[in-house]
matplotlib code that plots the C-alpha trace (Angstrom):
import matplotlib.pyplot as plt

x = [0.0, 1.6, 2.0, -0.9, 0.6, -2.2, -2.8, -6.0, -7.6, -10.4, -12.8, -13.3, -16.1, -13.7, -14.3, -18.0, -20.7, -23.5, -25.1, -22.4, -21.2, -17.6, -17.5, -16.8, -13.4, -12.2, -12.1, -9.0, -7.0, -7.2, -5.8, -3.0, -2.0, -1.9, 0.2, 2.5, 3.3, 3.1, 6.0, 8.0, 11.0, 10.8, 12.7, 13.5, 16.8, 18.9, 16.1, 13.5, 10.0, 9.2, 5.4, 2.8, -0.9, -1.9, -5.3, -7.6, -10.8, -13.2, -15.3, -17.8, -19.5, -21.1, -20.7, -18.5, -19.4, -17.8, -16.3, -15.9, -12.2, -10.9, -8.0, -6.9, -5.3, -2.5, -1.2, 1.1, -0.8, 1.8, 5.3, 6.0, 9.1, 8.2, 4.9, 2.9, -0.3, -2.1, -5.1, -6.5, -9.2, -11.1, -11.9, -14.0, -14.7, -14.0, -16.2, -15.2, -16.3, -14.5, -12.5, -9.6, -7.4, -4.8, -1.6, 1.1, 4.0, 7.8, 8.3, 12.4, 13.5, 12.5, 9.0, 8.8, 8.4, 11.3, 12.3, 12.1, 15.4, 17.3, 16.7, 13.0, 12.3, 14.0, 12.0, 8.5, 9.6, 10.2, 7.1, 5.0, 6.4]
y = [0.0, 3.2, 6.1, 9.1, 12.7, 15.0, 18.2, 20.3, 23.1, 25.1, 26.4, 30.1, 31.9, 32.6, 28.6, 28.5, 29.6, 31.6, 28.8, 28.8, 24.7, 24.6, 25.4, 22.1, 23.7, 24.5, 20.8, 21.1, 24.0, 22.6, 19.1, 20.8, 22.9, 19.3, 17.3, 20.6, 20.2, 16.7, 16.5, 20.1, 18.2, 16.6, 20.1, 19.4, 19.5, 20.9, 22.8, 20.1, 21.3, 18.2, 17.0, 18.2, 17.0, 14.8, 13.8, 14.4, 12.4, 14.2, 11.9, 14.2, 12.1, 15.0, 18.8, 20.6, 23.9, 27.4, 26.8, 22.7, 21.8, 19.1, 16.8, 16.1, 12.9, 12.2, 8.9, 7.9, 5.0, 3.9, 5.5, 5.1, 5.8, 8.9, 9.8, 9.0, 8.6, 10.1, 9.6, 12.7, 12.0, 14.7, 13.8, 15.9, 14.0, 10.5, 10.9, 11.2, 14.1, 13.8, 11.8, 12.7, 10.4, 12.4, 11.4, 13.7, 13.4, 14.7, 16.9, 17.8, 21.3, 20.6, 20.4, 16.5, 13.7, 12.6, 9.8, 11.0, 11.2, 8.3, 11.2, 11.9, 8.3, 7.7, 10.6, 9.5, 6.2, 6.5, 8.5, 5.1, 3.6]
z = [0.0, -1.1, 1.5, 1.6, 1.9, 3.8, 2.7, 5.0, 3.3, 4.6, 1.9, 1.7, 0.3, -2.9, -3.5, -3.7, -6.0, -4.7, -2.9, -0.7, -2.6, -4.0, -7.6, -9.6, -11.0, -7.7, -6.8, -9.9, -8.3, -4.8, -6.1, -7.7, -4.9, -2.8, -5.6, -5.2, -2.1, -2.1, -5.0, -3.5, -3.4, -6.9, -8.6, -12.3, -13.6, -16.9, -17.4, -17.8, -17.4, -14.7, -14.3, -16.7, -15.8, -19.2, -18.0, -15.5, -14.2, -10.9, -9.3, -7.5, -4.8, -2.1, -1.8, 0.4, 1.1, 3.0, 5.6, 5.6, 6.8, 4.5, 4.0, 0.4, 0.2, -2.4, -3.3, -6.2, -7.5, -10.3, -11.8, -14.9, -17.2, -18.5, -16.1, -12.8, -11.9, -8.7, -6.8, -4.7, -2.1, -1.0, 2.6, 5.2, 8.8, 7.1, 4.3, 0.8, -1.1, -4.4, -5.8, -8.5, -11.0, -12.2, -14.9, -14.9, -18.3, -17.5, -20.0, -20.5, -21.9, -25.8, -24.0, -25.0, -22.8, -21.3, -19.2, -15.0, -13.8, -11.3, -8.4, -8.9, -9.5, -5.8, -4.1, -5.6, -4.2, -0.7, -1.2, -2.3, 1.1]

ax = plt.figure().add_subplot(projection="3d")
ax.plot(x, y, z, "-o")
ax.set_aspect("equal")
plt.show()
């Protein structure tokens, strides 16, 4: 079983619509800021671009609304040569709200896909656990 990295996020009245629910394309930017932190130590080098999400899936399962207190939970669920694939669990008090499938490409400097390097490929690792 590979390792979850955590990431809690209060939603602000900037996330919802005028119903006070989270805007469906919030769900999106609140993911990303999670795999961000969750991959922060995964820098690119020679100038590569690093991960570039390739496709997306939302699973929307129950609303969340201003002011819920969530936990986004990332999980590599396969590495690959060139990309990775992530899960995101949108969890608020044990319940999931959401659900996203994400792939990410490693895209080099001639903004191709490019093999990850021997040092990402480690650090995504002892992320699986």
């Amino acid at each position: 079983m590979s390792r979850v990295h955590n990431f809690p996020f209060s939603i602000a009245y900037a996330d919802t619509d005028a119903g006070g629910i989270v805007y469906h394309a919030r769900y999106v930017e609140i993911a990303e800021r999670a795999r961000m932190k969750w991959m922060m130590d995964t820098t690119p080098q020679n100038g590569d671009v690093g991960f570039v999400i390739k496709e997306l899936n939302v699973k929307y399962i129950k609303p969340l609304r201003l002011a819920d207190n969530i936990v986004v939970e990332t999980r590599l669920v396969k590495l690959g040569a060139a990309s990775l694939q992530v899960e995101q669990k949108f969890v608020k008090d044990n319940e999931i709200y959401a659900i996203l499938h994400g792939t990410a490409a490693y895209i080099g400097s001639d903004l191709k896909p490019k093999r990850i390097s021997e040092d990402i490929v480690k650090i995504l690792e002892n992320k699986n656990g």
